[in-house]
N, C-alpha and C positions, 0 to 999 in steps of 0.2 A: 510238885505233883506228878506221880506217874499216869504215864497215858500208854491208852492202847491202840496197838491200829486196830482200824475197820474199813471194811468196801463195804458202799451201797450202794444205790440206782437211784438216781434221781432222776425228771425228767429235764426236758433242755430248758424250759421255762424256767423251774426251779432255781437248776442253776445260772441261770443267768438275772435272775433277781437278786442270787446268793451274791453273785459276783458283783451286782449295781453295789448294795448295801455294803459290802465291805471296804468296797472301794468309797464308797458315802462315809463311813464311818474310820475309815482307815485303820482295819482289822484285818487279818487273815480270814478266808473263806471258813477254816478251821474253828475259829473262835465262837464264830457264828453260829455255826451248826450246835457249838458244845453249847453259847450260852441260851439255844432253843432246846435242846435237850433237857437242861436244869429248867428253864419257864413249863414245860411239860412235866417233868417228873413233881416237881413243886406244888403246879396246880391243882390237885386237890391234897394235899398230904403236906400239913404246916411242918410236919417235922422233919422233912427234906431240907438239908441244907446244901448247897453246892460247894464244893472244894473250887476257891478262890482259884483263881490262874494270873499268871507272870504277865498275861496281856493290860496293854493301857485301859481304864474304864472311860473309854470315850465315846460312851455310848449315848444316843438318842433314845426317849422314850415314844414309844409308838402305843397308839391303840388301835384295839382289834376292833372288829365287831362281833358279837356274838348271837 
């Protein structure tokens, strides 16, 4: 899968939640962001599919509240 860079601004909290969770999950910071990206693009649009990535899926299920 090709990737593109990007800069953004997050704030400190942000990331430092970014960085609990990844380290929780034992993910790259990276990953994270991408695999929130795809839960947002997703969300309302069934026909979004994410392009899979090389990372482990060791991932936790979390709920939100809404």
């Amino acid at each position: 899968m090709r990737k593109e860079r990007m800069n953004l601004y997050i704030t400190e909290r942000q990331k430092k939640q970014l960085e609990k969770r990844a380290n929780d999950e034992n993910l790259p910071v990276s990953e994270i962001i991408r695999r929130a990206i795809d839960a947002y693009l997703a969300w309302d649009d069934p026909t979004y599919q994410p392009v899979s990535s090389n990372a482990p899926q060791t991932r936790k299920v979390h709920s939100f509240p809404l």
